[in-house]
Jmol script that loads the backbone (N, CA, C; Angstrom):
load data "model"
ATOM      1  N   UNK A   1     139.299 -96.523 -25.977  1.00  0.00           N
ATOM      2  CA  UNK A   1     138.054 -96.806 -26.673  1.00  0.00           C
ATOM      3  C   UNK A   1     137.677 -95.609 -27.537  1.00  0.00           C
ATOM      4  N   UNK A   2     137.389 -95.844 -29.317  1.00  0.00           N
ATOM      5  CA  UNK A   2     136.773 -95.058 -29.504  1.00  0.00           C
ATOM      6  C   UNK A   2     135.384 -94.559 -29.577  1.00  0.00           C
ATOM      7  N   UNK A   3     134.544 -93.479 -30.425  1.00  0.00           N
ATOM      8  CA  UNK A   3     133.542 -93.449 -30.852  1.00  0.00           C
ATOM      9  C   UNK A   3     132.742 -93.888 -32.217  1.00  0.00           C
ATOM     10  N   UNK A   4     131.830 -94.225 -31.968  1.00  0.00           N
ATOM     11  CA  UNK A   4     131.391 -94.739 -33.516  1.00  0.00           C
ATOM     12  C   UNK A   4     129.977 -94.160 -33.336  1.00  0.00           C
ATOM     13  N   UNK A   5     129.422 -93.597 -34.571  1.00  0.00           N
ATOM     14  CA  UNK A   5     128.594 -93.310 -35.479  1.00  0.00           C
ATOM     15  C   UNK A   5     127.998 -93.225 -36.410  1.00  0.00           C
ATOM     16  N   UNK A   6     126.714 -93.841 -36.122  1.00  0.00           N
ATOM     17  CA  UNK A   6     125.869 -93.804 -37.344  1.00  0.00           C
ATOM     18  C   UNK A   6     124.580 -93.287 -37.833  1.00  0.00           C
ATOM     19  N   UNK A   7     124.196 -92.769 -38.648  1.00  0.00           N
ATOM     20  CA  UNK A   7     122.733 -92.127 -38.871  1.00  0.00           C
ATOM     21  C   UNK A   7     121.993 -92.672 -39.941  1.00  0.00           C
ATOM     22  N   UNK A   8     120.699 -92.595 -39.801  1.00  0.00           N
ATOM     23  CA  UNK A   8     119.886 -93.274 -40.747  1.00  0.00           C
ATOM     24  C   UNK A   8     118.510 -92.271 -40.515  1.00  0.00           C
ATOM     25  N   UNK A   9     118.021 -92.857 -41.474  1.00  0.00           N
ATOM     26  CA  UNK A   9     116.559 -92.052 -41.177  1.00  0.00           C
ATOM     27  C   UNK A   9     114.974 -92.737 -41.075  1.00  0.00           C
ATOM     28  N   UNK A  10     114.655 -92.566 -40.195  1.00  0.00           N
ATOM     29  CA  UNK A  10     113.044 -93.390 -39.742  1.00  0.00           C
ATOM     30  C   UNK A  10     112.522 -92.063 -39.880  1.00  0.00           C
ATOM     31  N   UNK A  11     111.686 -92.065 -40.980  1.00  0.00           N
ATOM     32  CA  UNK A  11     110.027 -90.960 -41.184  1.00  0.00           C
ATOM     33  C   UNK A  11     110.999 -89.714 -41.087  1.00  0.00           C
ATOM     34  N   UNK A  12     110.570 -88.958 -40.172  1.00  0.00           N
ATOM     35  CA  UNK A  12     110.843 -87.679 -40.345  1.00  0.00           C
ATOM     36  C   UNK A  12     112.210 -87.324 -39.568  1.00  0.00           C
ATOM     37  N   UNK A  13     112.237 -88.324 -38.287  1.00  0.00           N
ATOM     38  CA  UNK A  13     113.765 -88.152 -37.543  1.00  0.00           C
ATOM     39  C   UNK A  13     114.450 -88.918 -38.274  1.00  0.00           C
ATOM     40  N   UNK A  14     115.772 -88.617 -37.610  1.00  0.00           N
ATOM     41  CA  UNK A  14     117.136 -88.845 -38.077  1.00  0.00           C
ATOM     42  C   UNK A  14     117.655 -89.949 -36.560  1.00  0.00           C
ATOM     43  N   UNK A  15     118.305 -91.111 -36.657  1.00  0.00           N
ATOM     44  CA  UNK A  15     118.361 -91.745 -35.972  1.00  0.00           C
ATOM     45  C   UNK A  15     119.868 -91.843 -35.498  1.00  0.00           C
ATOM     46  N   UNK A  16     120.726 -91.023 -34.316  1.00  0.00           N
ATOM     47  CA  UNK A  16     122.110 -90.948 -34.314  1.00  0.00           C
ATOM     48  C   UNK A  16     122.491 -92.406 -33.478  1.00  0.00           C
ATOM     49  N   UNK A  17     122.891 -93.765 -34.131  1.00  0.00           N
ATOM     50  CA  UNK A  17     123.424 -95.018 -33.043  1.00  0.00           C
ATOM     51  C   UNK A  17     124.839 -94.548 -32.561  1.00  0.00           C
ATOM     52  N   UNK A  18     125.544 -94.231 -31.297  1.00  0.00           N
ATOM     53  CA  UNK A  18     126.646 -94.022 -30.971  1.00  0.00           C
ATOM     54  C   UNK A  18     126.701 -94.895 -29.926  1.00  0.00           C
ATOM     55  N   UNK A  19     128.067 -95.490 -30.377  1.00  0.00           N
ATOM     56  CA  UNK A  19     128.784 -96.465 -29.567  1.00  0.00           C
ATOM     57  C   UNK A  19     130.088 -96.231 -29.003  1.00  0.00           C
ATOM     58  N   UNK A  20     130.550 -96.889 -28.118  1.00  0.00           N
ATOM     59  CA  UNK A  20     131.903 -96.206 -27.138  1.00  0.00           C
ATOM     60  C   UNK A  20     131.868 -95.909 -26.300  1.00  0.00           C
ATOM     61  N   UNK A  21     132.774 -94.762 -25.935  1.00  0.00           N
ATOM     62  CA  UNK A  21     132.815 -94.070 -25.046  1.00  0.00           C
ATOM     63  C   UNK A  21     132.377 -92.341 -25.717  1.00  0.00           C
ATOM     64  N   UNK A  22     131.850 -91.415 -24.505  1.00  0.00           N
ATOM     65  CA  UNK A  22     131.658 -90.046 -25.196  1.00  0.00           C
ATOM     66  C   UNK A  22     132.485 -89.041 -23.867  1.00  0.00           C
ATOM     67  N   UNK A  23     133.450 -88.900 -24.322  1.00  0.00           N
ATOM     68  CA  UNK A  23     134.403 -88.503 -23.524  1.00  0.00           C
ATOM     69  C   UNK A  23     135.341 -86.873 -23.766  1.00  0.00           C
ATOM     70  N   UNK A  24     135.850 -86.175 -23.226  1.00  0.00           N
ATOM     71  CA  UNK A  24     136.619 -84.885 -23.520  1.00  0.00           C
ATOM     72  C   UNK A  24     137.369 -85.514 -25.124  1.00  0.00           C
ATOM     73  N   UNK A  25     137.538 -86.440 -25.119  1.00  0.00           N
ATOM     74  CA  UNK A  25     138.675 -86.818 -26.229  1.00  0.00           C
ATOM     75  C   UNK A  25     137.669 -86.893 -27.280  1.00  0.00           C
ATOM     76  N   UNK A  26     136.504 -87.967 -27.135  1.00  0.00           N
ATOM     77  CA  UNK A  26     135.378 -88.295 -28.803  1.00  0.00           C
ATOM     78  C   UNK A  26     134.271 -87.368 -28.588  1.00  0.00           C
ATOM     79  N   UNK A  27     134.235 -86.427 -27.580  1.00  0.00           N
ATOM     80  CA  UNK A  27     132.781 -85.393 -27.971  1.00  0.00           C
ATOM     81  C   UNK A  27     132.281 -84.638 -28.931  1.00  0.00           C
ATOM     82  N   UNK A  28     133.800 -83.845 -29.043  1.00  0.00           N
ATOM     83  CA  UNK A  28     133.848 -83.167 -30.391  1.00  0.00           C
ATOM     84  C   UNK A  28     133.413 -84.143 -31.557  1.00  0.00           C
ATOM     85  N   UNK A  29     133.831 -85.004 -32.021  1.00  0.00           N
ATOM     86  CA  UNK A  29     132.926 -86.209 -33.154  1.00  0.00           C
ATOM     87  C   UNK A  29     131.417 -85.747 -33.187  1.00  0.00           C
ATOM     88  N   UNK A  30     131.119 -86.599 -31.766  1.00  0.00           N
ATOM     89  CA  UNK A  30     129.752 -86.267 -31.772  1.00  0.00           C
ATOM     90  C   UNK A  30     129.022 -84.499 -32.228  1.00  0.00           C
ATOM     91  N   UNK A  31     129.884 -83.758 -31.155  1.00  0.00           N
ATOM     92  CA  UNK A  31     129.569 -82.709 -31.233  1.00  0.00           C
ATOM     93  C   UNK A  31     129.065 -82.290 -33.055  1.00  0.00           C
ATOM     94  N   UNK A  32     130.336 -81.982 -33.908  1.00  0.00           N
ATOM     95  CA  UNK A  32     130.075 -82.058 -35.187  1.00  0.00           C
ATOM     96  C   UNK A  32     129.230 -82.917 -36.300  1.00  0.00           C
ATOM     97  N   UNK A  33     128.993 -84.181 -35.276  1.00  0.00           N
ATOM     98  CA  UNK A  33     127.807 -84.540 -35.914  1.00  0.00           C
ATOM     99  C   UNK A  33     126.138 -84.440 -35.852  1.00  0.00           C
ATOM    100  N   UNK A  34     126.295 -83.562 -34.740  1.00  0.00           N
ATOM    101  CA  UNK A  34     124.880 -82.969 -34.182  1.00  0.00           C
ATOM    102  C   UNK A  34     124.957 -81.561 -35.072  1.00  0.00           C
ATOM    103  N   UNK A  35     125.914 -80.818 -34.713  1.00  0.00           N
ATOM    104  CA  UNK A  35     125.505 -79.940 -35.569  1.00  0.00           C
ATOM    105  C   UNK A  35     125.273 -79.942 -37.463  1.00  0.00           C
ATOM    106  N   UNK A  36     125.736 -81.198 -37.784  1.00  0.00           N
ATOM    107  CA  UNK A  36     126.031 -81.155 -39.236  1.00  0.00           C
ATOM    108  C   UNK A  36     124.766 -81.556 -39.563  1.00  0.00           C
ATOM    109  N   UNK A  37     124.035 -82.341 -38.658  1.00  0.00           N
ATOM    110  CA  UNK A  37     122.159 -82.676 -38.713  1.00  0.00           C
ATOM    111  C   UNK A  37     121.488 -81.592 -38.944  1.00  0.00           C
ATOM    112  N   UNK A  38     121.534 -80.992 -37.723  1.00  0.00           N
ATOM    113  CA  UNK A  38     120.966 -79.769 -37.284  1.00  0.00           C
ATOM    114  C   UNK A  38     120.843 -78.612 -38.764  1.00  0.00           C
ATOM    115  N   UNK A  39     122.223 -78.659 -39.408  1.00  0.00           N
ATOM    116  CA  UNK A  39     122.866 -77.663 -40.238  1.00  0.00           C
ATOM    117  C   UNK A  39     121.624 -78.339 -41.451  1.00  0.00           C
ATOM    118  N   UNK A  40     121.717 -79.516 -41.952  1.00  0.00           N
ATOM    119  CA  UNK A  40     121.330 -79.669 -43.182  1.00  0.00           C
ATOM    120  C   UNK A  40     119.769 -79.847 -42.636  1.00  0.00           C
ATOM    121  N   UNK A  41     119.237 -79.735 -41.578  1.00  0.00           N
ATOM    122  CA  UNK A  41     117.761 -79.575 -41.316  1.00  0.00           C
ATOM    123  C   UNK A  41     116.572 -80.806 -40.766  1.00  0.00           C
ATOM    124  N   UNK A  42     117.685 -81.489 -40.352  1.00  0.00           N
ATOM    125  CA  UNK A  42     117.587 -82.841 -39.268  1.00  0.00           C
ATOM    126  C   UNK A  42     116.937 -82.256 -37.920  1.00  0.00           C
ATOM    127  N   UNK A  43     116.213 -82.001 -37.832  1.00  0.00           N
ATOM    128  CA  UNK A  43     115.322 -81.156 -36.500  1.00  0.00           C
ATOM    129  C   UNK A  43     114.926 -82.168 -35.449  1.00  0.00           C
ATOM    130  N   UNK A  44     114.462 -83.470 -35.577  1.00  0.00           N
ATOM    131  CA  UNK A  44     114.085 -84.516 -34.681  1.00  0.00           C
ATOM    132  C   UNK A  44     115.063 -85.528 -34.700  1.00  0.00           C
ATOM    133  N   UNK A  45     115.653 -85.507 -33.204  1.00  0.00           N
ATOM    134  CA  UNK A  45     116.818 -86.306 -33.262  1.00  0.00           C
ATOM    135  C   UNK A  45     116.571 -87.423 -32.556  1.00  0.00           C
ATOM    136  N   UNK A  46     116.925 -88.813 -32.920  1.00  0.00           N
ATOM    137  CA  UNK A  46     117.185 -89.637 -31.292  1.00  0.00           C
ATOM    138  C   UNK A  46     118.199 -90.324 -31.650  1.00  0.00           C
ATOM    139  N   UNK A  47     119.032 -90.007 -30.261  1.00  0.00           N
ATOM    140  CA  UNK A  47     120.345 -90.926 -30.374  1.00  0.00           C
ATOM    141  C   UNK A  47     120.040 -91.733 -29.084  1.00  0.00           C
ATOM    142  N   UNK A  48     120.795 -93.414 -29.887  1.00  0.00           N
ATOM    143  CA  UNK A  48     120.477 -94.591 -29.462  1.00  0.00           C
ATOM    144  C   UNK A  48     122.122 -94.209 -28.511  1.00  0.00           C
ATOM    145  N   UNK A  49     122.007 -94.753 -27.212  1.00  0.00           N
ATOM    146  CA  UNK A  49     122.891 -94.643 -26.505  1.00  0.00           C
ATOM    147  C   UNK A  49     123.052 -96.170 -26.052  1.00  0.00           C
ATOM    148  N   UNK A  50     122.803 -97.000 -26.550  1.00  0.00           N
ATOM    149  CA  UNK A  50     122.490 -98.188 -26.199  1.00  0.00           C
ATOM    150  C   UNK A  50     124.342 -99.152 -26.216  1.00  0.00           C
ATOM    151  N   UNK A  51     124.648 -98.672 -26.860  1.00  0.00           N
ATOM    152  CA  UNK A  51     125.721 -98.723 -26.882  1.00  0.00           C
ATOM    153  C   UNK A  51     127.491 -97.899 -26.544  1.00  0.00           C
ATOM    154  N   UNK A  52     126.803 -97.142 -25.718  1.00  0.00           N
ATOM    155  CA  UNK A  52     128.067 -96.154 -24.712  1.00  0.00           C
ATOM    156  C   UNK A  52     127.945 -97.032 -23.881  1.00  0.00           C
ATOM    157  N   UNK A  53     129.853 -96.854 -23.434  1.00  0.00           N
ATOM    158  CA  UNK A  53     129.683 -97.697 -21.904  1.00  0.00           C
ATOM    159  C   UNK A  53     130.579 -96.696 -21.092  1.00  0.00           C
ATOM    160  N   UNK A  54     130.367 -95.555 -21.648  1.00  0.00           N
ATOM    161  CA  UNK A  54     131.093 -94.318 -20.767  1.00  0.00           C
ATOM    162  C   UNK A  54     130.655 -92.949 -21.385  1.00  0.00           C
ATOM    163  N   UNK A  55     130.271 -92.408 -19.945  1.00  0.00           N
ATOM    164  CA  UNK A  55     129.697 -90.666 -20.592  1.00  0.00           C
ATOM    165  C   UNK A  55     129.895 -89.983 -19.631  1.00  0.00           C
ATOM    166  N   UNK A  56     130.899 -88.894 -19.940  1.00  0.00           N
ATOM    167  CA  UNK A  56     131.400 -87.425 -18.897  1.00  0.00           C
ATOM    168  C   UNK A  56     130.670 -86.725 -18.971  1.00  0.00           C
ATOM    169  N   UNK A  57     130.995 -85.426 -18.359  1.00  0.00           N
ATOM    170  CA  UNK A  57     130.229 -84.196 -18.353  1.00  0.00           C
ATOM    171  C   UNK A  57     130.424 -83.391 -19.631  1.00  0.00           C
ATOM    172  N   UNK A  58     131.604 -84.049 -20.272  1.00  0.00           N
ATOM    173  CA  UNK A  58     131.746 -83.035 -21.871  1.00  0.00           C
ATOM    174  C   UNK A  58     130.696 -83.666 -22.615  1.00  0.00           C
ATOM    175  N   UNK A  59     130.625 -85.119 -22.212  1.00  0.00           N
ATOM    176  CA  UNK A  59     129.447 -86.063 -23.450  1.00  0.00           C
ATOM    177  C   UNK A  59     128.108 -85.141 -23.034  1.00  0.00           C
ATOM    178  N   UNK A  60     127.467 -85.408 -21.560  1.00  0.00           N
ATOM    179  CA  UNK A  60     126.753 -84.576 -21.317  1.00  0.00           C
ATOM    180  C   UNK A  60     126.326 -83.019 -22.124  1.00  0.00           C
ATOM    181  N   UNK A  61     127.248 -82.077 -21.813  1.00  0.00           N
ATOM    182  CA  UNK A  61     127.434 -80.808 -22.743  1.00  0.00           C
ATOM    183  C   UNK A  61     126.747 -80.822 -24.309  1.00  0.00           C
ATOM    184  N   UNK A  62     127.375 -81.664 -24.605  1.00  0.00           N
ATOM    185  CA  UNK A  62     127.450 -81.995 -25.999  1.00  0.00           C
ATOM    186  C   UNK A  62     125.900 -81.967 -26.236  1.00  0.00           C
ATOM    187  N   UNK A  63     124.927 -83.479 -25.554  1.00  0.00           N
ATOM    188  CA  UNK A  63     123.883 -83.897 -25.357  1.00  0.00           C
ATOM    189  C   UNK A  63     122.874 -82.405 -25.180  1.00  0.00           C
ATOM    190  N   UNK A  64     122.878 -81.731 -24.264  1.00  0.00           N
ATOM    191  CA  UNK A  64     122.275 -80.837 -23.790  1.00  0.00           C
ATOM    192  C   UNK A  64     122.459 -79.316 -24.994  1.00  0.00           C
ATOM    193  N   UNK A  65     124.313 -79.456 -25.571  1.00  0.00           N
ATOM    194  CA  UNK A  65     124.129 -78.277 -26.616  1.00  0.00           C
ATOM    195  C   UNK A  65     123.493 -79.092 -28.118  1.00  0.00           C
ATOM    196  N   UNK A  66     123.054 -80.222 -28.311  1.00  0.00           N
ATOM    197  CA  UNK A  66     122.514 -80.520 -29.430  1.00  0.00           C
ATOM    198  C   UNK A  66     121.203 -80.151 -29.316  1.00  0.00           C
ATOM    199  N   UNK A  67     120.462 -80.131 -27.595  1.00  0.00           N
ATOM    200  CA  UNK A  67     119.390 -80.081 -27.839  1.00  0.00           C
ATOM    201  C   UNK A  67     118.791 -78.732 -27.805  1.00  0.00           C
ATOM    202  N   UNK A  68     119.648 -77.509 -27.120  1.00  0.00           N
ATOM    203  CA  UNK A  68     119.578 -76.509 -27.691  1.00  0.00           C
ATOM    204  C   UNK A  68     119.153 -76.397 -29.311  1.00  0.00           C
ATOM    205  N   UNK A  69     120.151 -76.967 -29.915  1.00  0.00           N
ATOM    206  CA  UNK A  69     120.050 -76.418 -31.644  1.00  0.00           C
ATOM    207  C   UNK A  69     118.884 -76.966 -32.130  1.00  0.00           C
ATOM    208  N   UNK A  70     118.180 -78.103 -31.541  1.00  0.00           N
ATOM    209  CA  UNK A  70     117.247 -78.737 -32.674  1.00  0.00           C
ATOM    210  C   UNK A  70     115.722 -77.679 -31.803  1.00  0.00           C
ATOM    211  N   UNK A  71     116.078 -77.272 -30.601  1.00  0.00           N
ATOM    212  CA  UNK A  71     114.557 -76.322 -29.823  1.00  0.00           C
ATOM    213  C   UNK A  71     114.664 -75.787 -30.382  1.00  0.00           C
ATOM    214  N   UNK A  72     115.842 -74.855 -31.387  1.00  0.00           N
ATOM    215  CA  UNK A  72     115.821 -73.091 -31.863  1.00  0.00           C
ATOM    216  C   UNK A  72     114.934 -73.449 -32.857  1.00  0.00           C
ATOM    217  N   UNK A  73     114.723 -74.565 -33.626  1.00  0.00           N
ATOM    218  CA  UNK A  73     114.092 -75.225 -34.727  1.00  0.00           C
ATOM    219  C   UNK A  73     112.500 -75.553 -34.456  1.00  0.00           C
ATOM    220  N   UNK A  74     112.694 -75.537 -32.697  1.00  0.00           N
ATOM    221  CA  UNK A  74     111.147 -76.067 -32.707  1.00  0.00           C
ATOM    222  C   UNK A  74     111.051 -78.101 -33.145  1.00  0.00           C
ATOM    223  N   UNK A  75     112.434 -78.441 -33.155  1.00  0.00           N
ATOM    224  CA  UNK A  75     112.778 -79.863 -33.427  1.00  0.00           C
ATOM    225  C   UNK A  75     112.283 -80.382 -31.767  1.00  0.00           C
ATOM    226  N   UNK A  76     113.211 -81.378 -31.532  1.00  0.00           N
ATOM    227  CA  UNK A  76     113.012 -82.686 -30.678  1.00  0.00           C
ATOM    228  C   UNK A  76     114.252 -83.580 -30.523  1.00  0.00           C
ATOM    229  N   UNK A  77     114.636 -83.542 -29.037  1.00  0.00           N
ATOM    230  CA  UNK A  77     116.262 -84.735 -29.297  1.00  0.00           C
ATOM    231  C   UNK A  77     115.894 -85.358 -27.792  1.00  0.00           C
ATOM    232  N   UNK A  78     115.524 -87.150 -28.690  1.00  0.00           N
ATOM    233  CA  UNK A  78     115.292 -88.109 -27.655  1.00  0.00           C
ATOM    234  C   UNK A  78     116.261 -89.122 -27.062  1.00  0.00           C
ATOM    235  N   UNK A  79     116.863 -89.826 -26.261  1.00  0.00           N
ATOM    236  CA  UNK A  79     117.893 -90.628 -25.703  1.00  0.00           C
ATOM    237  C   UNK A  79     116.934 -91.919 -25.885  1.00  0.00           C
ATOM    238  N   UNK A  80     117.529 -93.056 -25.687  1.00  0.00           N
ATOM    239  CA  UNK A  80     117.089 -94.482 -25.911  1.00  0.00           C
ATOM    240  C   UNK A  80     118.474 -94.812 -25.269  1.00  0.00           C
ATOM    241  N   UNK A  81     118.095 -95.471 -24.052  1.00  0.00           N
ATOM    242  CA  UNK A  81     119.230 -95.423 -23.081  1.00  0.00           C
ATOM    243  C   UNK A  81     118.438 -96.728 -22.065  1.00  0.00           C
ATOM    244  N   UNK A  82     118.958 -98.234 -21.403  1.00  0.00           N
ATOM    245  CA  UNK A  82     118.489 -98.730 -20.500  1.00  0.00           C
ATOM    246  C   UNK A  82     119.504 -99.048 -19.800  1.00  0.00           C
ATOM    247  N   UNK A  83     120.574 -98.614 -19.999  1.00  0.00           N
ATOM    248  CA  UNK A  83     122.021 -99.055 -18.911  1.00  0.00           C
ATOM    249  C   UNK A  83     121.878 -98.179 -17.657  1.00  0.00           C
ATOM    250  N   UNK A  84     121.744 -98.936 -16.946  1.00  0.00           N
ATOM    251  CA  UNK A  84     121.282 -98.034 -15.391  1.00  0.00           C
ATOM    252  C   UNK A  84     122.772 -97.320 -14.776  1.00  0.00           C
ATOM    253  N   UNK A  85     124.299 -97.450 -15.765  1.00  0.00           N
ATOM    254  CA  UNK A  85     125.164 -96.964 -14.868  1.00  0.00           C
ATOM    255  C   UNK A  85     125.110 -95.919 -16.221  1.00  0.00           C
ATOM    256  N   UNK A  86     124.487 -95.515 -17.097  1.00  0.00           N
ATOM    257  CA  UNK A  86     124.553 -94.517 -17.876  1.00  0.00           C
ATOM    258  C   UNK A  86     122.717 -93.584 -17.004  1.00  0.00           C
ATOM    259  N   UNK A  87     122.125 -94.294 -16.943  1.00  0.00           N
ATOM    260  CA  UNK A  87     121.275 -93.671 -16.674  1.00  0.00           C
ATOM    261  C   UNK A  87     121.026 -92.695 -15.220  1.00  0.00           C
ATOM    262  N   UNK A  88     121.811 -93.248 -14.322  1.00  0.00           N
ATOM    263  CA  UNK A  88     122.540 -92.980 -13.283  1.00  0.00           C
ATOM    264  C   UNK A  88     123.131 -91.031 -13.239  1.00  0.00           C
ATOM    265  N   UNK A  89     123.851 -91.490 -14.299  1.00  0.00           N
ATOM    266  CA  UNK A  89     124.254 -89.787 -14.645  1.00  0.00           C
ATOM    267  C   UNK A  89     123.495 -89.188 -14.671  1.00  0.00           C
ATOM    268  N   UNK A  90     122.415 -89.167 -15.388  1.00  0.00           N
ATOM    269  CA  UNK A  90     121.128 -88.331 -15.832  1.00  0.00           C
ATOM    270  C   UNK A  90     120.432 -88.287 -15.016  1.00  0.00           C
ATOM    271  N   UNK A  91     120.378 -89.148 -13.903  1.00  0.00           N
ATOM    272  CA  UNK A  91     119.512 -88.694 -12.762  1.00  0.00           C
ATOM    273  C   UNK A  91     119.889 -87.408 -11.640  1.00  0.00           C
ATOM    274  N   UNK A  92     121.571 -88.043 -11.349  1.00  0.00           N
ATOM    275  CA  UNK A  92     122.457 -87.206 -10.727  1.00  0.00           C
ATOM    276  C   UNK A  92     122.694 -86.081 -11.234  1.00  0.00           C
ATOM    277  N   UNK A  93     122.167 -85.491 -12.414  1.00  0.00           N
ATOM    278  CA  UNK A  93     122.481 -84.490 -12.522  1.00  0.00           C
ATOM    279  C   UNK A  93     121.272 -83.794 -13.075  1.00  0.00           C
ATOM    280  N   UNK A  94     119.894 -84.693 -12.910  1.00  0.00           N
ATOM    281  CA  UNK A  94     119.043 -84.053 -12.982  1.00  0.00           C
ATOM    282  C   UNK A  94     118.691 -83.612 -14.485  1.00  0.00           C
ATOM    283  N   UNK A  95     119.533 -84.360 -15.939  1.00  0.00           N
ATOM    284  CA  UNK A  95     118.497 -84.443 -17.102  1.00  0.00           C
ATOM    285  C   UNK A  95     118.058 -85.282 -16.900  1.00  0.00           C
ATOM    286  N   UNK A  96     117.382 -86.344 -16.542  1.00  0.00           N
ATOM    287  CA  UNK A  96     116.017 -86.811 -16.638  1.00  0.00           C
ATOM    288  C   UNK A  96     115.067 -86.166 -16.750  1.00  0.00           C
ATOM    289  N   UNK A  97     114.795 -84.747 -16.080  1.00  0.00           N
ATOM    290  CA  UNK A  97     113.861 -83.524 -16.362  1.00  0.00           C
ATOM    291  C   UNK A  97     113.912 -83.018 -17.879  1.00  0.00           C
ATOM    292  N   UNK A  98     115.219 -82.947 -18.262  1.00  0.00           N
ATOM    293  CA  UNK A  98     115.369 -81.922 -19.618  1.00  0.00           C
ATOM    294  C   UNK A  98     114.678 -82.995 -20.501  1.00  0.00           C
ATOM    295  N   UNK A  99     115.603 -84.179 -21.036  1.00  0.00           N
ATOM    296  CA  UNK A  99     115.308 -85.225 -22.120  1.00  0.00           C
ATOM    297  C   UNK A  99     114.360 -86.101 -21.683  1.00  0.00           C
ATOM    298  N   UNK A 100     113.750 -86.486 -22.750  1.00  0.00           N
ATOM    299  CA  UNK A 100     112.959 -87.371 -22.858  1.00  0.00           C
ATOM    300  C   UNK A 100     113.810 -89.114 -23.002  1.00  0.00           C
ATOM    301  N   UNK A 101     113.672 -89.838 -22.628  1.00  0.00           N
ATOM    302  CA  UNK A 101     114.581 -91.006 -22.226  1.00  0.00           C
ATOM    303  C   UNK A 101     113.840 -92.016 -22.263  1.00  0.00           C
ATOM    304  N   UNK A 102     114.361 -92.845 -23.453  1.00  0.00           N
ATOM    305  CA  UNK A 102     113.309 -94.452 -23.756  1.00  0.00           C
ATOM    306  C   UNK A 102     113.400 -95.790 -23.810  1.00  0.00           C
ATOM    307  N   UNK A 103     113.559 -96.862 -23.558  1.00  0.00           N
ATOM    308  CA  UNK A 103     113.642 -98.056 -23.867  1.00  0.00           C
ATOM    309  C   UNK A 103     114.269 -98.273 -25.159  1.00  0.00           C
ATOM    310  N   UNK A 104     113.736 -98.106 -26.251  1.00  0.00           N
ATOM    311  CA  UNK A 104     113.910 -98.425 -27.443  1.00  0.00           C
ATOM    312  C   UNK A 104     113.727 -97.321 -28.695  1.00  0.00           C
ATOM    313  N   UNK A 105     114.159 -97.534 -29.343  1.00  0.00           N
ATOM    314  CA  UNK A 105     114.380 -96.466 -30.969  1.00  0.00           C
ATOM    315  C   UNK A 105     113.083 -96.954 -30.931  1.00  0.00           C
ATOM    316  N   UNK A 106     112.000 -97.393 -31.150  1.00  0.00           N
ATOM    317  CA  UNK A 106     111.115 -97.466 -31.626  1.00  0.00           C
ATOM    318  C   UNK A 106     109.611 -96.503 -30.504  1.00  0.00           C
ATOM    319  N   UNK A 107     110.576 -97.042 -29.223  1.00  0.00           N
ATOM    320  CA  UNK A 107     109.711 -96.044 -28.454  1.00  0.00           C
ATOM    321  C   UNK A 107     109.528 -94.973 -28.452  1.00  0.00           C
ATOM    322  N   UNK A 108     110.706 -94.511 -28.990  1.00  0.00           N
ATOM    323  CA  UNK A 108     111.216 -92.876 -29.176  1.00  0.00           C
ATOM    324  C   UNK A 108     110.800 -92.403 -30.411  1.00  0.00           C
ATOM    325  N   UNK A 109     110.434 -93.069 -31.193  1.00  0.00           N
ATOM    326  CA  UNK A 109     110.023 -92.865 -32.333  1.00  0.00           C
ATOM    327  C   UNK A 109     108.428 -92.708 -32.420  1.00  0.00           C
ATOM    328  N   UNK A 110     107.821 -93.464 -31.680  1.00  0.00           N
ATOM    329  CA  UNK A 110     106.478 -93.583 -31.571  1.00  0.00           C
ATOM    330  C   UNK A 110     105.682 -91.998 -30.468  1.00  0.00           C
ATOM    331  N   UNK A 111     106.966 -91.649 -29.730  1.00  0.00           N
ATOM    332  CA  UNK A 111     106.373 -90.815 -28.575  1.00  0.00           C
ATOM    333  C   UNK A 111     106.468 -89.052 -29.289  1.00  0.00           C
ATOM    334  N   UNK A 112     105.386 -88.585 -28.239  1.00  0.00           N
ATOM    335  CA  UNK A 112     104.994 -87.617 -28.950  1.00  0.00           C
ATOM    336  C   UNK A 112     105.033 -86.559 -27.691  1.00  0.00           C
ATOM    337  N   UNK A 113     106.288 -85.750 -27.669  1.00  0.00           N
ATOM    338  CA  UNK A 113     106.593 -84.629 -26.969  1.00  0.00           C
ATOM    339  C   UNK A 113     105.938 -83.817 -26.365  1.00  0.00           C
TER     340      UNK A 113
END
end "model"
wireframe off; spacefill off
backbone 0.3
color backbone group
């Protein structure tokens, strides 16, 4: 399985849809596409996870070093996630504390950090 990506822009965030899997093999993708946001000044992120049906600890990494880059900014990086065997991870490992985690792109869009 691969990764797929897409970005668009609602108001002031940048909207990352990734589909697939986010794995040691497609992180790096992602990876470079967080930073290439970040780089051109994409500070409020939410990626729709609505469509992963697999996430490691490198996808994780990834997740957690994007949100590093958009704090140094004083940005924002939200998940939109309701698959309970993705959400599962995030409990077990305890980001549910770090990220903010929503129902819908629109929820995430509406909420205020």
């Amino acid at each position: 399985m691969d990764l797929s990506l897409t970005t668009r822009q609602e108001g002031d965030h940048t909207v990352v849809v990734v589909g697939g899997e986010i794995d040691v093999y497609t992180a790096p993708k992602l990876r470079e596409q967080l930073i290439d946001l970040v780089s051109a000044g994409s500070y409020h992120l939410v990626v729709d996870m609505e469509g992963v049906e697999f996430l490691d600890s490198t996808g994780l990494g990834v997740l957690v070093g994007g949100l590093k880059r958009v704090r140094a900014h004083d940005g924002s990086l939200r998940l939109v996630c309701t698959q309970e065997r993705i959400l599962k991870i995030f409990r077990i490992t305890g980001l549910t504390k770090v990220f903010p985690i929503h129902a819908s792109v629109e929820e995430a869009l509406a909420a205020t950090d």
